[in-house]
N, C-alpha and C positions, 0 to 999 in steps of 0.2 A: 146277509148271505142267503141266494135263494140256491143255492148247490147244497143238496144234503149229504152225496158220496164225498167222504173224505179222501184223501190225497197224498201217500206217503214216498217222499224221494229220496232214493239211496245215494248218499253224496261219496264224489270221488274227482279224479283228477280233473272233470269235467266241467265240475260243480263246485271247486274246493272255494274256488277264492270268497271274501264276505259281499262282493256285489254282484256274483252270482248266485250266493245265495236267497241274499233279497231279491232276486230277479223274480226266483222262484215261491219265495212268498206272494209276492205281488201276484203272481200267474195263478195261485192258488194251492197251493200246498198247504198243507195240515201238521205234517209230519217230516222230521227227516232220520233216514237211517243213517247207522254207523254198520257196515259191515266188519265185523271182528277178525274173520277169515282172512281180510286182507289188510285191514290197519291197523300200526304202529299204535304202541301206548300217547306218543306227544302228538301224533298228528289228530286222532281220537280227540284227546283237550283242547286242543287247538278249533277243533268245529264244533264241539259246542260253546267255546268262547263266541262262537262267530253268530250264530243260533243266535243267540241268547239275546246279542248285541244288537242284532236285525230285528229280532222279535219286539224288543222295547222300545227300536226306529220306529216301529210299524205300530207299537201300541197291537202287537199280536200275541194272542195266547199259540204259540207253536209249541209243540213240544218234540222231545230227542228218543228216539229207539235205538237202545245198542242191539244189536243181533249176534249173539254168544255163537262160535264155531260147531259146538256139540261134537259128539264122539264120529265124527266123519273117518272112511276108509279114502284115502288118498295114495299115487304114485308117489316114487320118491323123488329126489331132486335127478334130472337130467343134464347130461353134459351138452345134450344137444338132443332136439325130438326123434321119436322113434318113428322109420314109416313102414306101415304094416301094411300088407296085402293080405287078401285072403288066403287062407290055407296056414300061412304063415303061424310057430307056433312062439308066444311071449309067456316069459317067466314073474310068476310075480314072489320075492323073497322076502326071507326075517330081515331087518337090518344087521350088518356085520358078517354076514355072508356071501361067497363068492356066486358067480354066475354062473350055470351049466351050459345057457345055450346064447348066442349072439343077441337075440332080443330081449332084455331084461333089465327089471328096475325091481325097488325095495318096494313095500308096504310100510304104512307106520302103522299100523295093528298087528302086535302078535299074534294073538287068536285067532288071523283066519283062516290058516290051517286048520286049526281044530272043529271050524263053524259049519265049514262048506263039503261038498261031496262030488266025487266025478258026474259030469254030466248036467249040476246047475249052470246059470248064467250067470254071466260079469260081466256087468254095463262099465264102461268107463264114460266119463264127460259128460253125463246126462245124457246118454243115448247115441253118444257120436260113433261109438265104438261097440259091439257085441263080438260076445267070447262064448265059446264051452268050455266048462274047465275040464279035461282030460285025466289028470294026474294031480292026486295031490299028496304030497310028503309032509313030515314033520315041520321042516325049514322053508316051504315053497309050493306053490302051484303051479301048472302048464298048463295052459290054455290054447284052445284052437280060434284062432281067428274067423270072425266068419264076413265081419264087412270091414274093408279097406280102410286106411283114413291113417293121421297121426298121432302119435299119443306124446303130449308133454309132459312136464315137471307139475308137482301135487295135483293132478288130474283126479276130479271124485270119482269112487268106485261103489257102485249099486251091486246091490245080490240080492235078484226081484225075489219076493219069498224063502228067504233065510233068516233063520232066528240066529243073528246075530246075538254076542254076551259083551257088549260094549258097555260102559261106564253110562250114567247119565251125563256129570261134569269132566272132563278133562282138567288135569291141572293149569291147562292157558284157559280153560274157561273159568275158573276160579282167579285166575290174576283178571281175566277180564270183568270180570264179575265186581270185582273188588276195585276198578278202574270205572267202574258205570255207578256204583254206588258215590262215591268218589263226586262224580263230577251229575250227582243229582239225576240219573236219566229219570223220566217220565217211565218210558214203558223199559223191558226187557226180555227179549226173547230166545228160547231154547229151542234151539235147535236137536231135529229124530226126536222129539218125544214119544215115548212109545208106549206109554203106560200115565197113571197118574201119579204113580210114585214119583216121577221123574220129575212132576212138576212141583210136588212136597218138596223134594229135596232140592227141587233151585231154590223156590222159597224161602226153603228152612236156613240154606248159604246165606242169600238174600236176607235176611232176619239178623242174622247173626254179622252181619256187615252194617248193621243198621241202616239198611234202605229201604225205600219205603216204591217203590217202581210195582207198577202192573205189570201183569207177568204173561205175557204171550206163549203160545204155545204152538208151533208148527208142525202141520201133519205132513208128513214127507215117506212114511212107508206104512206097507199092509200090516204090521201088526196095531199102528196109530189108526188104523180105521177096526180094527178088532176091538179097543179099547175107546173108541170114540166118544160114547157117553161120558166116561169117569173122566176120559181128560178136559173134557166140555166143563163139566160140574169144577172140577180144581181149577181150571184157570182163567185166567181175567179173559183173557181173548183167545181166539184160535185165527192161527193163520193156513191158509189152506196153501202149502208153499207146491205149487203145480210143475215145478223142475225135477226133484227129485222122486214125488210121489207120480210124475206124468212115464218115466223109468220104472216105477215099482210096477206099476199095473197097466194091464193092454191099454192103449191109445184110446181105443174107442169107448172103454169105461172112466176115462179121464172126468167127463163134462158129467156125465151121471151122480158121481163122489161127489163133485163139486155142489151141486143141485143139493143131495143128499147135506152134507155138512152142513152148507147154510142153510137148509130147512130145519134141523137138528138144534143149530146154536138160536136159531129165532125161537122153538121150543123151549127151549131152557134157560132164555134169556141170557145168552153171552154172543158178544160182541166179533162179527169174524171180517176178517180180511181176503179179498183173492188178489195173489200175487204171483209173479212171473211169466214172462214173455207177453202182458198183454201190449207191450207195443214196440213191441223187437227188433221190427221191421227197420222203427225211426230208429234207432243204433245208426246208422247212417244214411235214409231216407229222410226228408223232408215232412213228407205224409206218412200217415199209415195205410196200409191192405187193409182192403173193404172188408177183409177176413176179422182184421184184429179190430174195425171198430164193431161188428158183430159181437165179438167177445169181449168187448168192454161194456156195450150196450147190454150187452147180457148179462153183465153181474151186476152192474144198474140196476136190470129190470128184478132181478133176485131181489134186489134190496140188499146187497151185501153194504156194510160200515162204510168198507173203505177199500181201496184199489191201490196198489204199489209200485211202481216202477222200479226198476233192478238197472241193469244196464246202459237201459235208455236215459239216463241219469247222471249215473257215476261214469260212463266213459263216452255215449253218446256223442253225435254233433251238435241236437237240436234238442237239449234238455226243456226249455221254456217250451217250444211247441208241444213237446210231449206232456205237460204239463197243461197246457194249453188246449190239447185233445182231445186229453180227460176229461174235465171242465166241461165242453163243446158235450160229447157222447152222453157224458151223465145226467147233464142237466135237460138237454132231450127227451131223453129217456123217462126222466121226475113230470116230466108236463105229461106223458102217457101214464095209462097201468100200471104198476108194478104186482110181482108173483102175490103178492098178501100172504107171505109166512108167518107173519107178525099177528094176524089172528088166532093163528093156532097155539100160540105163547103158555105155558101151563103155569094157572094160578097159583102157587105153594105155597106163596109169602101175602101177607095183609098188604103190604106195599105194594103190592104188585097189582092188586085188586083195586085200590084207591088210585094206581097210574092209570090202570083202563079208564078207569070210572072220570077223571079229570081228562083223557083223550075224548073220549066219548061225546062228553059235554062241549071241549072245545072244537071238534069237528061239526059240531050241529049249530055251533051258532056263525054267521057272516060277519067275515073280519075279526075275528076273537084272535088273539096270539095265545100262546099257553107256554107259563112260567113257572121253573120248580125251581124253587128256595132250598139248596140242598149248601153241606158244611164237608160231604165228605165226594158225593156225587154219583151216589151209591141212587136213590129216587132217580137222577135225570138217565141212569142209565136205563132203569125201568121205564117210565118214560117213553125211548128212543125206541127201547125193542116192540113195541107196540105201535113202530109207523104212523106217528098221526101227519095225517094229512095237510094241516096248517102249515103256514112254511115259515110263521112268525113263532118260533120254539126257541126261549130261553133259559139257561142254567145260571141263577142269579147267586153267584159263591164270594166270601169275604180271602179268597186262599188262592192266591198263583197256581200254587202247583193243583189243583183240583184242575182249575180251569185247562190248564195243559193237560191232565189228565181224561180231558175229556177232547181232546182233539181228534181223536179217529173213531168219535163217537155219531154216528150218521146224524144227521138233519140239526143238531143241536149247535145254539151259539152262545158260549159261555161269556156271561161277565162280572167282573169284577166289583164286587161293591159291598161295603161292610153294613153288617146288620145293626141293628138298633136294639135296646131292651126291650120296645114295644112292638107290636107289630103291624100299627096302624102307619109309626114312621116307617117301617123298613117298607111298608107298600107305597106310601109317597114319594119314596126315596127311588122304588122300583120304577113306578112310572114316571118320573121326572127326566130318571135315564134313558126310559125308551123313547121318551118325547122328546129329548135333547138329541138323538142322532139317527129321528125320524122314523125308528120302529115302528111307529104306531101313531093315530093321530088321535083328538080329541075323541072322546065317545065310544071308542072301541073297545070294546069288551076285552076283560083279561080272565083267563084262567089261573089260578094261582092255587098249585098244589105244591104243601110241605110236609117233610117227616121232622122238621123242626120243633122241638118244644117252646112253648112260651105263655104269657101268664094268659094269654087270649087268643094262642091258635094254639090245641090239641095235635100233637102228634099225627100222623098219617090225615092230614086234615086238607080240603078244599076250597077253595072262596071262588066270587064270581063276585069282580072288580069293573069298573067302568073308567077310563082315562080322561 
């Protein structure tokens, strides 16, 4: 693999069948989502049976992300769309109550009566829709319409800068939760995290479901950039979900946050993702806007993990192209510069000092690959956030699910292969396998750092091998 940006596709009616899905392996995908939002408990089962089944075709470590719905403000069900013009004034109510004025639909959050105040804003749709709220009662708000458009059935609702008092889990996200443990996910992600409590407490569900999934964390509104550090530090990844959070805050501070975040999680050594609309376009284009390969080139150049597809995907026409884009844009991108955030990474841990220190070494010498001997995968992700250079980088683990665990982990190629008592075979063992499918050729130096214990490699230890 010379592509280091990882690759996450949201699968859906577009994407569902299983030779669509290897289609998509093939093209290069890392990952696939399950959006929770929109599927079903059996159909859910149903695609990672299919995963799983393609993954072992391909002799792929793929792994599965469920995306939990999180405490979203949504319209209610519609009998038919509402079409608003400006001026035009729409009701938003409790459930169980009647309507005052011709335009009107329910909430499924109680609270937001009590949250919001005359004269905030209420985005619907991600931006399709902006409001004043005017009036607000016990049972209901009024709002002033201020641009045109229609509004349908569970349409999300934004309130740029309102401290919402929403739940972290929902009780669908707990039957979801309990459905992704279930069927083994690799990752899992919460959605509006807003703090780091939020992320404690998936976890601490997650614990008590006995799963064992890395736990992503998507930043999608302004109090999730207030709390940015602490949710950084709690969880395994951050996703910088650029739909909802591109609604929270002015347009033109969008790409700024972004910049900000991924420089942040390369500090502190966690893992991030930029997702949403980077290829929107293809939704029904062929190509993309020279727009959108700018901003895929550009989170390339960040050095962000991994890059997502949403729609382009799950309902798309040209899923494989889009796939295929990515691949193209990124791997571009890896032959030039990148930002170097990855320097600024802060030492805190011994581990972390011994990953520089075995980077280090393996960017100074010609043709070295550099291999971490990890059990949990915990070193290869140190590692990773420190960008080395070399594009021969392996995570040599005796454990399936590591190796999937490590799928949306930039530049790294995990494999498979059980350790020895000694440590002189598991490095024979090591190089037998890069030389069997041409990693590496005679004489090429290997890097080999482990946090492995054994009776002749010390903990947090490095060697310098020759093939």
């Amino acid at each position: 693999m010379t592509r280091k940006t990882k690759i996450i596709c949201t699968l859906g009616p577009a994407t569902e069948s299983e030779e669509m899905i290897g289609k998509l392996m093939v093209a290069g995908t890392n990952v696939f989502r399950l959006n929770m939002s929109h599927a079903k408990h059996e159909w859910a089962a149903e695609m990672v049976k299919r995963v799983r089944r393609q993954a072992q075709h391909f002799n792929a470590h793929i792994a599965v992300l469920f995306d939990l719905t999180g405490p979203s403000i949504r319209t209610g069900d519609l009998v038919e769309p509402i079409t608003l013009a400006d001026g035009d004034t729409v009701e938003f109510r409790k459930n169980g109550t009647e309507a005052t004025v011709e335009k009107s639909t329910t909430v499924n959050y109680d609270g937001l009566m009590a949250d919001v105040e005359v004269g905030n804003t209420l985005v619907v749709d991600n931006g399709a829709l902006l409001m004043r709220i005017d009036v607000v009662e016990a049972d209901r708000i009024l709002c002033h319409v201020k641009t045109p458009g229609t509004m349908g059935s569970r349409r999300h609702i934004n309130l740029p800068g309102v401290r919402l008092n929403l739940p972290a889990l929902t009780e669908k996200d707990h039957k979801d939760l309990a459905l992704a443990v279930e069927c083994e996910a690799d990752y899992i992600a919460g959605s509006f995290v807003r703090d780091a409590a939020h992320v404690r407490e998936l976890r601490d569900a997650m614990i008590a479901l006995e799963g064992d999934a890395q736990l992503v964390a998507k930043i999608e509104d302004q109090e999730a950039i207030r709390n940015i550090d602490a949710i950084i530090s709690e969880a395994d990844v951050i996703m910088i979900a650029r739909g909802d959070l591109g609604t929270e805050v002015e347009f033109e501070e969008l790409p700024l946050l972004q910049r900000r975040i991924v420089k942040r999680c390369h500090e502190l050594g966690k893992r991030v993702i930029v997702a949403t609309q980077l290829l929107e376009s293809m939704i029904t284009n062929p190509t993309p806007t020279r727009a959108e390969v700018t901003d895929v080139m550009n989170a390339a150049y960040e050095e962000a993990d991994c890059l997502m597809l949403s729609g382009e995907t799950s309902v798309g026409r040209y899923p494989e192209r889009c796939v295929e884009a990515l691949v193209r844009i990124s791997s571009r991108m890896e032959r030039s510069s990148g930002q170097g955030f990855g320097h600024a990474m802060l030492m805190r841990e011994e581990r972390q000092k011994v990953a520089r220190a075995a980077v280090t070494l393996a960017d100074s010498l010609p043709d070295a690959c550099l291999v971490v001997l990890t059990r949990r995968g915990v070193l290869a992700n140190h590692v990773a956030m420190l960008r080395p250079r070399t594009s021969g980088f392996y995570a040599i683990t005796p454990k399936e699910s590591v190796c999937r665990k490590l799928a949306l982990t930039r530049g790294v190629r995990a494999i498979k292969l059980a350790f020895s008592s000694g440590i002189e075979e598991t490095i024979q063992r090591v190089t037998a396998q890069l030389l069997k499918e041409e990693l590496i050729r005679p004489g090429n130096p290997i890097v080999i750092v482990s946090d492995i214990l054994s009776d002749h490699f010390g903990a947090n230890s490095i060697l310098l091998h020759h093939a």
